[in-house]
C-alpha positions as CSV (number, residue, x, y, z in Angstrom):
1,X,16.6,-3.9,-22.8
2,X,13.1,-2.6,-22.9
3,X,10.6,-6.2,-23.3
4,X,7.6,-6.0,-24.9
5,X,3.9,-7.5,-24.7
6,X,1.0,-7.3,-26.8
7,X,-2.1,-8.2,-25.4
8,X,-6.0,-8.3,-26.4
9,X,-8.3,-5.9,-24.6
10,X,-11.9,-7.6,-24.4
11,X,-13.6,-4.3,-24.5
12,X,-13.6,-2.0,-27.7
13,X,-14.2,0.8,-25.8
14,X,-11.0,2.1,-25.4
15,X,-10.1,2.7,-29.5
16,X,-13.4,3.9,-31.1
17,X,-11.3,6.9,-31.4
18,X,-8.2,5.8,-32.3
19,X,-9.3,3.8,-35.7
20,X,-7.8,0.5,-34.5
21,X,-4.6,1.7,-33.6
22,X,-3.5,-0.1,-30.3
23,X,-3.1,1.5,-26.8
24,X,1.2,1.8,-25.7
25,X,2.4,1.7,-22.7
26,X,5.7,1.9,-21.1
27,X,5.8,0.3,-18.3
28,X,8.9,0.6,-15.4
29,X,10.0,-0.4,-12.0
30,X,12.4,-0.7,-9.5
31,X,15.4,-0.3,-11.7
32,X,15.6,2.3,-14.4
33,X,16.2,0.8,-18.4
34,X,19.7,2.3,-19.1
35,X,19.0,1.6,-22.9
36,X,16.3,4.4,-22.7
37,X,19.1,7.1,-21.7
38,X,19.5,7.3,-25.5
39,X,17.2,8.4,-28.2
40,X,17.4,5.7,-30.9
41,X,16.6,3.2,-28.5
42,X,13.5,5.5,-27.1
43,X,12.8,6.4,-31.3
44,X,12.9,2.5,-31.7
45,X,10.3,1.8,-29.4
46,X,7.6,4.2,-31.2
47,X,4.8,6.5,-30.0
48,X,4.1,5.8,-26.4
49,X,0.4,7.0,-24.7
50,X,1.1,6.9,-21.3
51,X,3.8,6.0,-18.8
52,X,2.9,3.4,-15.9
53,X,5.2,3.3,-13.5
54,X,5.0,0.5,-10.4
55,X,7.1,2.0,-8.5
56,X,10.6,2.3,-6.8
57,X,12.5,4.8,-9.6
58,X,13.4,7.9,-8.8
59,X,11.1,10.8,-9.3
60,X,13.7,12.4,-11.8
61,X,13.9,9.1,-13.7
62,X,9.7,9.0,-14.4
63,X,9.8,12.6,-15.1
64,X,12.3,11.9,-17.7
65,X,10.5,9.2,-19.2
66,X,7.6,11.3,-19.2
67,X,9.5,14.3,-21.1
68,X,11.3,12.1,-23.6
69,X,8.1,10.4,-24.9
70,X,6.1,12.9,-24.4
71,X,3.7,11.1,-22.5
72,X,1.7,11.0,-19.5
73,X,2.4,9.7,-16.3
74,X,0.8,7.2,-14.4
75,X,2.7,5.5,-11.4
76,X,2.1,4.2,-7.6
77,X,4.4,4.6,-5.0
78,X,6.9,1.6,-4.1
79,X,8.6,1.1,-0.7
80,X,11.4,2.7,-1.5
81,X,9.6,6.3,-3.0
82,X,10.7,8.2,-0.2
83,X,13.0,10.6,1.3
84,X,15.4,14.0,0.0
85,X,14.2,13.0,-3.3
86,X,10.5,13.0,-3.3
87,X,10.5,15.8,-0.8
88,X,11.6,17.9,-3.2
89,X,10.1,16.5,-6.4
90,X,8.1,19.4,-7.7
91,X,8.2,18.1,-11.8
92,X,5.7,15.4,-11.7
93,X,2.6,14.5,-10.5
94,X,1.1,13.4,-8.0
95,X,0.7,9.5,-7.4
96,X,-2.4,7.5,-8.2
97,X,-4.9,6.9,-5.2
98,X,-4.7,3.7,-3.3
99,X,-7.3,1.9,-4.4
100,X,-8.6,4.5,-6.3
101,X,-9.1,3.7,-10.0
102,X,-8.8,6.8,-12.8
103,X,-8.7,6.2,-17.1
104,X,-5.2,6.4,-18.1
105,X,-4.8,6.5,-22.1
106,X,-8.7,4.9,-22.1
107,X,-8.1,1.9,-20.1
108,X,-9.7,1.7,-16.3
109,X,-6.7,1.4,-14.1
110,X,-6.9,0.1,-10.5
111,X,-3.7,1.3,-8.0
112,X,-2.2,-0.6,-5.4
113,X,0.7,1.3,-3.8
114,X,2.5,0.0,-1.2
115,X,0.1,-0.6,1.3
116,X,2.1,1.4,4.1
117,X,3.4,3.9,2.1
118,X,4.4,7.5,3.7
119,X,4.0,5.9,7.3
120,X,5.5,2.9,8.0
121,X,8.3,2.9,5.2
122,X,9.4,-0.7,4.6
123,X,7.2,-2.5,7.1
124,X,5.7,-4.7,5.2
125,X,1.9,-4.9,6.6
126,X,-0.5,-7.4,5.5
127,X,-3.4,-6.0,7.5
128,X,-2.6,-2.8,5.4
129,X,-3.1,-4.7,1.7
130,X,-6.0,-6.5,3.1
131,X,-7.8,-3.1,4.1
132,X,-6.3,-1.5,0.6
133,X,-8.0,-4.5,-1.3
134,X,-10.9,-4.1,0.2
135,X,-11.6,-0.8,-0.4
136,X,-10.4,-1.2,-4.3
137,X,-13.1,-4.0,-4.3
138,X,-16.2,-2.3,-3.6
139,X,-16.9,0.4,-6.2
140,X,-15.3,-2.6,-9.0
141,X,-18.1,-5.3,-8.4
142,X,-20.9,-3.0,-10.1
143,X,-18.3,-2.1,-13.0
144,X,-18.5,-3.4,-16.3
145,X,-15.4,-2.5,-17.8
146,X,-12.3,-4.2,-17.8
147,X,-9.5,-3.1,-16.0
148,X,-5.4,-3.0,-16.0
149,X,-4.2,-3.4,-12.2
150,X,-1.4,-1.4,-11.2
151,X,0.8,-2.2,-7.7
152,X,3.9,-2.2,-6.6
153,X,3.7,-6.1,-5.1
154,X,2.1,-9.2,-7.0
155,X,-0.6,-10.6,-5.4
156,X,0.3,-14.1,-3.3
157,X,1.7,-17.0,-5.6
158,X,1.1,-14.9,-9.2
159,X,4.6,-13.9,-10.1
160,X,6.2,-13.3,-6.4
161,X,9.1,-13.9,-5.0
162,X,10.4,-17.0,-2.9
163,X,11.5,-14.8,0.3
164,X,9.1,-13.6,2.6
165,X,10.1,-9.8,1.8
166,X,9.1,-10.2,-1.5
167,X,6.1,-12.6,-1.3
168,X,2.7,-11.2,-2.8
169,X,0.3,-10.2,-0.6
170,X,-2.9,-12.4,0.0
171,X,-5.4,-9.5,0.1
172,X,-4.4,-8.9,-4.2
173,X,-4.9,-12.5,-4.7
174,X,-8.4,-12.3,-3.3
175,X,-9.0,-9.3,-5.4
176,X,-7.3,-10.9,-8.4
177,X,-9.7,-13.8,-7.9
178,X,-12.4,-11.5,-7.5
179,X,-11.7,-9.1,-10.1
180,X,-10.2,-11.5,-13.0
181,X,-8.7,-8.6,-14.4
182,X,-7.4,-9.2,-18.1
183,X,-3.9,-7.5,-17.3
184,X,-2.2,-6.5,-14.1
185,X,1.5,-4.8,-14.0
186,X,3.9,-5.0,-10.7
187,X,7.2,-4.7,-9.9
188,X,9.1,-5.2,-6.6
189,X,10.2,-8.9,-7.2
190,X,14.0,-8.4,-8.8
191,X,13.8,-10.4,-12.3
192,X,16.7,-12.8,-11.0
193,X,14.3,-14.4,-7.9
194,X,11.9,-15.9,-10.5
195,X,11.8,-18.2,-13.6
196,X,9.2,-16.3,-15.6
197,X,8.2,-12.5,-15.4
198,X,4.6,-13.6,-16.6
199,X,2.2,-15.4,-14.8
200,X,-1.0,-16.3,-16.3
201,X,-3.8,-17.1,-13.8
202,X,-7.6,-17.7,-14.7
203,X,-7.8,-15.4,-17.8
204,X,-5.4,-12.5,-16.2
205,X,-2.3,-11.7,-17.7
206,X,0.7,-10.6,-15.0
207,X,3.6,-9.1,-15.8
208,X,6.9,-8.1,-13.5
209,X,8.2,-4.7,-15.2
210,X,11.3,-4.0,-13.2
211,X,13.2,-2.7,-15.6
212,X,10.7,-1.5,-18.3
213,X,8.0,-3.3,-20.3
214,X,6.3,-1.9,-23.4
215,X,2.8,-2.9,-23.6
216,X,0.6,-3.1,-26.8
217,X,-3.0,-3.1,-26.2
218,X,-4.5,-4.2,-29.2
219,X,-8.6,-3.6,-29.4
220,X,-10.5,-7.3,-29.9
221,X,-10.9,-8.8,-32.7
C-alpha cells in the first residue's frame, strides 16, 4: 500500500506557477509497491510531478513508474543498483550526482547515493559518506532555498536501523544538523527494523520510503 505525507514547504517559490496547487511526489525504495502494478490503484493516487526514487528497485521497475504516471524521474543509486540489469538499462536516465543538487518538479533536491557506489559494491565506507557530505555542504551554506534531501541511507540515529549494516551514516547527520533541511527521503532500512518510518529532528521531516511514499508539498500558508 502506497503511504502518504503532506508537508508545508517554507518557501513559496516553488508554486507561483502552479496557482496553489501542491507539488506530488512518489516516492520508492528498496522494494517495489505491488499495489501500483494496477491502474486504479495508480488512478487513485492522482497526478504525480515527479518520481524520486532512493534507491535499490530495479531499473525496469522506476522506468515503469515513470511511464505509468507520466512523470519524471528522479532517483540515487542504492547498494544494490548494480549488475546484468543496470548494464543494460538503456530506458532511463541517468542517476542524480552525488552531492550534486539539481530542481526536480521546483523543489532544490540534494543526492546522497550510496557513498561507494560503482566501486566498492556493498562495502559500507564511512570515510566515503564523510567526503560525499562534505562536498554536498559547501555550495548549500550560501543557499537560501530550502531543500528536499535525497539518499539511499538515513543519516546516524534519524530513522536508521539497529544493526550496524543499516545504521545511518554520521557524515548525513552532520549535514542534517548543518543543513536543517525541512524534508529528507531515504530508504535502505527495511520497514520491520524500526518503530516509526518518520523521524522528526530540529524542524526536518524524515521519511523511510521503502515501498513507496506519496508526498504532498503543499506551498505555506
Amino acid at each position: 500500500m502506497t503511504r502518504r505525507l503532506t508537508i508545508t514547504w517554507p518557501d513559496a517559490r516553488p508554486f507561483e506557477a502552479r496557482d496553489g496547487r501542491p507539488i506530488r511526489l512518489l516516492a520508492a525504495s528498496d522494494e517495489p509497491d505491488a499495489t501500483l502494478d494496477h491502474a486504479s490503484n495508480r488512478a487513485g493516487l492522482g497526478p504525480i510531478d515527479a518520481i524520486v526514487g532512493c534507491g535499490d528497485l530495479e531499473p525496469d521497475w522506476l522506468a515503469f513508474l515513470a511511464d505509468a504516471f507520466d512523470a519524471p524521474l528522479a532517483y540515487v543509486v542504492g547498494n544494490h543498483d548494480r549488475g546484468l540489469s543496470w548494464t543494460a538499462a538503456g530506458n532511463i536516465p541517468v542517476p542524480l550526482e552525488s552531492g550534486g543538487t539539481t530542481l526536480v518538479a521546483g523543489l532544490r533536491v540534494v543526492a546522497l547515493p550510496w557513498p561507494t557506489a560503482g566501486k566498492l559494491g556493498n562495502v559500507r565506507d564511512e570515510g566515503a559518506a564523510w567526503r560525499q557530505s562534505f562536498r554536498a555542504a559547501a555550495p548549500l551554506v550560501f543557499g537560501r532555498r530550502p531543500l528536499l534531501f535525497v539518499s539511499h541511507v538515513p543519516p546516524l540515529g534519524a530513522g536508521d536501523g539497529p544493526d550496524e549494516y543499516h545504521r545511518g551514516f554520521a557524515g548525513y547527520r552532520w549535514l542534517l544538523n548543518r543543513t536543517r533541511p525541512p524534508l529528507w527521503l531515504h530508504g535502505h532500512v527495511t520497514v520491520a527494523s524500526v518503530p516509526d518510518l518518520r523521524v522528526d529532528v530540529a524542524g526536518t521531516t524524515l521519511i523511510n520510503v521503502t515501498g513507496s511514499v506519496l508526498v504532498e508539498v503543499r506551498p505555506p500558508v
